[in-house]
VEXLOMAR-855498 format. One record per residue: residue in one letter; x, y, z of N, C-alpha, C in turn. Coordinates in steps of 0.02 Angstrom, whole numbers, plus 32768, in hexadecimal, padded with zeros to 4 digits. Atoms other than C-alpha are relative to their C-alpha. Example, Ala and Ser with C-alpha at 12.3 -4.5 7.8 and 13.67 -1.06 7.14 Angstrom:
# residues 2
<site code="a" n_u="802D" n_v="7FC5" n_w="8000" ca_u="8267" ca_v="7F1F" ca_w="8186" c_u="802D" c_v="803C" c_w="8000"/>
<site code="s" n_u="7FD6" n_v="7FC5" n_w="7FFD" ca_u="82AC" ca_v="7FCB" ca_w="8165" c_u="7FD9" c_v="8037" c_w="8025"/>
***
This chain:
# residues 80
<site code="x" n_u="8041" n_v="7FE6" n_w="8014" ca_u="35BE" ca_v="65A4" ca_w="2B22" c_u="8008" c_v="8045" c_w="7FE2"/>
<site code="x" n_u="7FED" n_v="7FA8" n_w="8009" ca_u="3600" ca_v="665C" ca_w="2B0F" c_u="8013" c_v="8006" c_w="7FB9"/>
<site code="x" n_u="7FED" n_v="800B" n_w="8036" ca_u="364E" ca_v="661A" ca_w="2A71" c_u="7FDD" c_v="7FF7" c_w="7FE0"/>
<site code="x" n_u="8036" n_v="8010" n_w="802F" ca_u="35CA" ca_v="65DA" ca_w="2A29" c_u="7FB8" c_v="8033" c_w="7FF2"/>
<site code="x" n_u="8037" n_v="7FC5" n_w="7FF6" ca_u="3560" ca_v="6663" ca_w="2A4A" c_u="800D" c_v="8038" c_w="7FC0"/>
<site code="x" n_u="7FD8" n_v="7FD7" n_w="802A" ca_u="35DE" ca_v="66D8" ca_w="29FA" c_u="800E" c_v="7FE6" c_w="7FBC"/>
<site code="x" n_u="7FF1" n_v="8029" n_w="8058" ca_u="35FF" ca_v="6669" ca_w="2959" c_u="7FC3" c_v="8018" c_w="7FDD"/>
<site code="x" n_u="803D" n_v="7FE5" n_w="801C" ca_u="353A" ca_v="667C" ca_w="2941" c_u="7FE7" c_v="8053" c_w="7FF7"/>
<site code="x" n_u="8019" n_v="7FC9" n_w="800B" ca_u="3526" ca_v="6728" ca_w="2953" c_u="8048" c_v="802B" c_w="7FEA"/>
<site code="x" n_u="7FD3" n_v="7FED" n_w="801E" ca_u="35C0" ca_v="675A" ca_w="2903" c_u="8003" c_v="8025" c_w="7FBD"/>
<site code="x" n_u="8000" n_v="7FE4" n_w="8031" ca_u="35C2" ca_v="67EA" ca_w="2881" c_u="802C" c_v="7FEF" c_w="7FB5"/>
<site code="x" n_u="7FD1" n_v="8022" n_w="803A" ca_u="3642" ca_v="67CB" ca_w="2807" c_u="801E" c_v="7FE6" c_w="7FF8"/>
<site code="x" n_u="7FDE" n_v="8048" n_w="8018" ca_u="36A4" ca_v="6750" ca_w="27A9" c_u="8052" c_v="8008" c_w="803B"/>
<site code="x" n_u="7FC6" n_v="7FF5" n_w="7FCD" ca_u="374D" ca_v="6789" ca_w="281F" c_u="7FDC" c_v="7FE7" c_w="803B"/>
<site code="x" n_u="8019" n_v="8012" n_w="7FBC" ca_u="36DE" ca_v="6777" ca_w="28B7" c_u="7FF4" c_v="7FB5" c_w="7FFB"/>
<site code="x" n_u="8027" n_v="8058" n_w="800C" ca_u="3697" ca_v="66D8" ca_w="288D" c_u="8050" c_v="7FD5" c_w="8018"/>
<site code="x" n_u="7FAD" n_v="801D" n_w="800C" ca_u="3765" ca_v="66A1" ca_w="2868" c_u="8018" c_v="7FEF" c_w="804C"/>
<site code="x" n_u="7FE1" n_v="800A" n_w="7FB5" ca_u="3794" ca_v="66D0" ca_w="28FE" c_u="7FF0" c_v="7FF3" c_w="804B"/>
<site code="x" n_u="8045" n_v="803A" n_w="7FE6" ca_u="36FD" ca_v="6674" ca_w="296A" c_u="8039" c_v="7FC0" c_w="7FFD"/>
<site code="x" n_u="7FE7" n_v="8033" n_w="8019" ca_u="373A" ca_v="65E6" ca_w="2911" c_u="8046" c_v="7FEC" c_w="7FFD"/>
<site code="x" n_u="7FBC" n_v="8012" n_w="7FDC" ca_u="37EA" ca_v="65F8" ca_w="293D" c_u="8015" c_v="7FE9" c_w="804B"/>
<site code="x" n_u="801B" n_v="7FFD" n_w="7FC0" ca_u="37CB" ca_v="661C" ca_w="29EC" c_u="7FE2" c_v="7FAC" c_w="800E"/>
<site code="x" n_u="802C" n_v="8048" n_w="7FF7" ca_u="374D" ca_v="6567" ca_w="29F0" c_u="802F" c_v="7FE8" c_w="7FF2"/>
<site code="x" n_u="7FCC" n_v="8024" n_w="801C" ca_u="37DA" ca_v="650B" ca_w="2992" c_u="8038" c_v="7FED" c_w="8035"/>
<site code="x" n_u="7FCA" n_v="7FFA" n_w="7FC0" ca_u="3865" ca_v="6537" ca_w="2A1B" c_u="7FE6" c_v="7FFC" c_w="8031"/>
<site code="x" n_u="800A" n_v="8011" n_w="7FC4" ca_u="37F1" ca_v="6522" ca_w="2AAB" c_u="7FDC" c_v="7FA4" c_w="7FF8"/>
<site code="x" n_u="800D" n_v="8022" n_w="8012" ca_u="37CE" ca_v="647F" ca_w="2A5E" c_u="8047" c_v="7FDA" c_w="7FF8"/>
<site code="x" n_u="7FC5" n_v="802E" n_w="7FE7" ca_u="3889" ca_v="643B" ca_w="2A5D" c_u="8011" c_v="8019" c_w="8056"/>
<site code="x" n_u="7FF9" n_v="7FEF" n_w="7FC6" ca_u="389D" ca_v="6491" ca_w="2B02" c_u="7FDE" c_v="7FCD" c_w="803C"/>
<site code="x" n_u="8048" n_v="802A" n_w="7FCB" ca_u="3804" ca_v="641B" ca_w="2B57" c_u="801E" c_v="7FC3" c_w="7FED"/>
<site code="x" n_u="7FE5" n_v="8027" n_w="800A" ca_u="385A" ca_v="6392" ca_w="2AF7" c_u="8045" c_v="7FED" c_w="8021"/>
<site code="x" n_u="7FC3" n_v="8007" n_w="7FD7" ca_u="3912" ca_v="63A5" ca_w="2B34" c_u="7FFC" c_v="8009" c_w="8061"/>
<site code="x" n_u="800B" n_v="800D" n_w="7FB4" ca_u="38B5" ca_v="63B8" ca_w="2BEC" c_u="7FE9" c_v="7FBF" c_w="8013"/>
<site code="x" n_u="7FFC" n_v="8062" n_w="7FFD" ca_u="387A" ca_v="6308" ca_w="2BCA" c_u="802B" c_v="7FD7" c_w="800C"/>
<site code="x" n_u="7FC7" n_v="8037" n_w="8015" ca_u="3901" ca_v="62B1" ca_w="2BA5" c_u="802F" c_v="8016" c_w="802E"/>
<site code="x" n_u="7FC7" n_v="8004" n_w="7FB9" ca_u="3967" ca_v="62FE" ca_w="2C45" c_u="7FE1" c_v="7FEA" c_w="8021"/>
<site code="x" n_u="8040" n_v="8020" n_w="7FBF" ca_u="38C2" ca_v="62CD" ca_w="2CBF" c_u="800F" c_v="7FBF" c_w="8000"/>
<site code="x" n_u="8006" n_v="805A" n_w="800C" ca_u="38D9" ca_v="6217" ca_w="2C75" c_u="8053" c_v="7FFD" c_w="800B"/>
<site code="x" n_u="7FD2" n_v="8011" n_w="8005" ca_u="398E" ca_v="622B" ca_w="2C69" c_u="8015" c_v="7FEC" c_w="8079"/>
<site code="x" n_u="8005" n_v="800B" n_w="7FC8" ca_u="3982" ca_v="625D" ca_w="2D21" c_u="7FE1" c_v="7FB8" c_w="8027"/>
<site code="x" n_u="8015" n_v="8024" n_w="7FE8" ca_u="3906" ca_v="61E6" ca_w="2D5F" c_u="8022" c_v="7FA3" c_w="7FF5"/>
<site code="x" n_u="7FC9" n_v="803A" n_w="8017" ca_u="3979" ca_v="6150" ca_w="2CFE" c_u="8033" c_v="7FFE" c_w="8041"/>
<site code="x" n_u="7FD0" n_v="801A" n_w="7FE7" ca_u="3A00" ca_v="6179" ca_w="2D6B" c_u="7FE7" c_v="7FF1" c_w="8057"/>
<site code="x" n_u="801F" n_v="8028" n_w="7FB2" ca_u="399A" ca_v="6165" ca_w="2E12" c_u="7FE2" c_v="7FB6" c_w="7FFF"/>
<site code="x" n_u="7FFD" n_v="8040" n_w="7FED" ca_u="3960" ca_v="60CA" ca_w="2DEE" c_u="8027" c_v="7FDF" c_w="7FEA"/>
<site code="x" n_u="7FC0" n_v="8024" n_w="800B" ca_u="3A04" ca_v="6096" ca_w="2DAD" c_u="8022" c_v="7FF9" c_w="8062"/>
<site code="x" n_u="7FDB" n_v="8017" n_w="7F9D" ca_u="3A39" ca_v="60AC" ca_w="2E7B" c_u="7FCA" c_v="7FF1" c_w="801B"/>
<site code="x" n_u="8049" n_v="801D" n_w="7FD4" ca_u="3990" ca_v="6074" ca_w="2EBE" c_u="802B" c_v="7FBD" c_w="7FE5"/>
<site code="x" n_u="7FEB" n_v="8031" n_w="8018" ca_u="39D3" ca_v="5FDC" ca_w="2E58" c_u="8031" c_v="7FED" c_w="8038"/>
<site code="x" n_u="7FC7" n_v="8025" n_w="7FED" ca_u="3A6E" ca_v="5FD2" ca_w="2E9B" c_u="7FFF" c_v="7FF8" c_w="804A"/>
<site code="x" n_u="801B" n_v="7FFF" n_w="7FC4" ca_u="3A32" ca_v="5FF6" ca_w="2F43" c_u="7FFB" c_v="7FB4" c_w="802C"/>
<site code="x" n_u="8014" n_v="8057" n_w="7FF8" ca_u="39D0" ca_v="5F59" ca_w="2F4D" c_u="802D" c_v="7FB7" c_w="7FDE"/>
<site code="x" n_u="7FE0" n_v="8038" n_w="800E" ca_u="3A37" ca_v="5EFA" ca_w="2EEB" c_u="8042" c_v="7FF1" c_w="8033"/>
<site code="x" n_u="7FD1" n_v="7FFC" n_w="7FD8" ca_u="3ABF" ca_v="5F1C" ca_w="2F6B" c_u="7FEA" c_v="7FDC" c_w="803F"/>
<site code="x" n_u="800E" n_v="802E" n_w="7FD4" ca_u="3A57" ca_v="5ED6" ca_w="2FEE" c_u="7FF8" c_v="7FB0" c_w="7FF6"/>
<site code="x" n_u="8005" n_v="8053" n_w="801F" ca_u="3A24" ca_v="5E37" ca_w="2F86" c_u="8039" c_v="7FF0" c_w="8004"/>
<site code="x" n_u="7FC1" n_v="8014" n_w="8022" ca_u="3AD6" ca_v="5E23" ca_w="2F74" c_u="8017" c_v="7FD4" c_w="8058"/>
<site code="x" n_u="7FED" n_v="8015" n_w="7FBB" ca_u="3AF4" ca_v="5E29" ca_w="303E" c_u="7FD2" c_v="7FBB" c_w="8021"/>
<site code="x" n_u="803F" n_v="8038" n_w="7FE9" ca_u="3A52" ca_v="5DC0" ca_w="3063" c_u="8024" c_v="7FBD" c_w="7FFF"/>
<site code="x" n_u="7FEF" n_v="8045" n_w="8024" ca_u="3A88" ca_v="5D40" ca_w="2FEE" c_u="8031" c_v="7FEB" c_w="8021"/>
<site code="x" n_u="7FB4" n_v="8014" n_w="7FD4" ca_u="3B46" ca_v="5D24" ca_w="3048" c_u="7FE5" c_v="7FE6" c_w="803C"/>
<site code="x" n_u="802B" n_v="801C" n_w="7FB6" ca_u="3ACC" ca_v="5D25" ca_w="30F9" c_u="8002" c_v="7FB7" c_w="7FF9"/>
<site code="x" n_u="8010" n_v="8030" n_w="8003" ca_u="3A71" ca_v="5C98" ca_w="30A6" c_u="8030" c_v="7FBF" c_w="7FEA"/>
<site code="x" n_u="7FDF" n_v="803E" n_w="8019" ca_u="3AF4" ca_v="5C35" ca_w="3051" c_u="8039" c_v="7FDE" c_w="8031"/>
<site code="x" n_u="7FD1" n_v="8023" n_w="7F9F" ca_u="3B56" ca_v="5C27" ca_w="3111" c_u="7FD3" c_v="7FF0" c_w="8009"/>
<site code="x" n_u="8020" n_v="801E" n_w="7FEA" ca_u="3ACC" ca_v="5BFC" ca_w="314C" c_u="7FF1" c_v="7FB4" c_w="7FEE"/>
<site code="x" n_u="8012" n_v="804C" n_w="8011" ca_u="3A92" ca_v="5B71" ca_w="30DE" c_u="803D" c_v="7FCD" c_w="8007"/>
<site code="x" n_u="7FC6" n_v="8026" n_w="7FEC" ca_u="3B54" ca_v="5B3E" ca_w="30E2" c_u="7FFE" c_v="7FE5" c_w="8033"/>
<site code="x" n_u="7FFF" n_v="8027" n_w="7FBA" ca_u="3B5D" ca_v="5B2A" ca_w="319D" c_u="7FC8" c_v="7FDE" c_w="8019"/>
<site code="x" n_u="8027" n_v="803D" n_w="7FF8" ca_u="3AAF" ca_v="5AD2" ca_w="31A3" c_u="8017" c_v="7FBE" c_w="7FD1"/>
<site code="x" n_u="7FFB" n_v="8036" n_w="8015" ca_u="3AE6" ca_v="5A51" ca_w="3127" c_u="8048" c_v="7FFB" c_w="8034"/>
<site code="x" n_u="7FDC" n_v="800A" n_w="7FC8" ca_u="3B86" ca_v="5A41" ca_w="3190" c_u="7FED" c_v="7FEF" c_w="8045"/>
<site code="x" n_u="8033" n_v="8023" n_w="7FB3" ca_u="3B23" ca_v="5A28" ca_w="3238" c_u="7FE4" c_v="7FCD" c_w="7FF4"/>
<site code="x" n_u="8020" n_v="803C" n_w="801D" ca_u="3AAC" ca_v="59B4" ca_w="31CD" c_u="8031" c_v="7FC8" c_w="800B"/>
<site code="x" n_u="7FCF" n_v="8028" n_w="7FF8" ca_u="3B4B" ca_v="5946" ca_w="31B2" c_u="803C" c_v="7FE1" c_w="8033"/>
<site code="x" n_u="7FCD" n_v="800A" n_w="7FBC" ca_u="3BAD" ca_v="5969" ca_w="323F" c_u="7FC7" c_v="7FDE" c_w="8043"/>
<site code="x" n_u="8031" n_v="8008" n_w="7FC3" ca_u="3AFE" ca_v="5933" ca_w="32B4" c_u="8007" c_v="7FA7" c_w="801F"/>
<site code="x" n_u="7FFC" n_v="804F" n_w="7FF2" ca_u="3B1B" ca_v="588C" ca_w="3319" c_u="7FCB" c_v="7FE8" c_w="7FE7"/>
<site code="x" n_u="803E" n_v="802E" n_w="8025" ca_u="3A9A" ca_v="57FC" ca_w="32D4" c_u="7FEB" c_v="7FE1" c_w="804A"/>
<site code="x" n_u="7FFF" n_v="802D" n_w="7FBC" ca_u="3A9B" ca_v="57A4" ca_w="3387" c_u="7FD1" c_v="802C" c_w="802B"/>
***
């Protein structure tokens, strides 16, 4: 806001310039803080990911003994 204040009430063509330099560079500055926030927040849910996918991974092994040794019991169960 301070900038914009100062751009408008800015005496001469140097002042004005250098407003407008000032806005320019705090304008890639707000940009390159973007793009680390996202870069950041990418890599947390890149391990939130892997997190859970690490459990899906264990689950799944649980379940696939399991269903193994029920079909094995299934087959192995006397009929009599």
């Amino acid at each position: 806001m301070a900038l914009s204040r100062a751009r408008a009430t800015a005496r001469d063509q140097a002042s004005r310039d250098k407003v407008r330099d000032a806005q320019a560079a705090r304008a890639g500055m707000l940009s390159e803080l973007r793009v680390t926030a996202d870069r950041i927040a990418m890599i947390g849910e890149y391990y939130k990911l892997r997190y859970r996918s690490s459990w899906a991974t264990y689950g799944g092994i649980l379940c696939g003994i399991c269903g193994t040794a029920a079909v094995v019991a299934a087959f192995a169960w006397p009929l009599h």
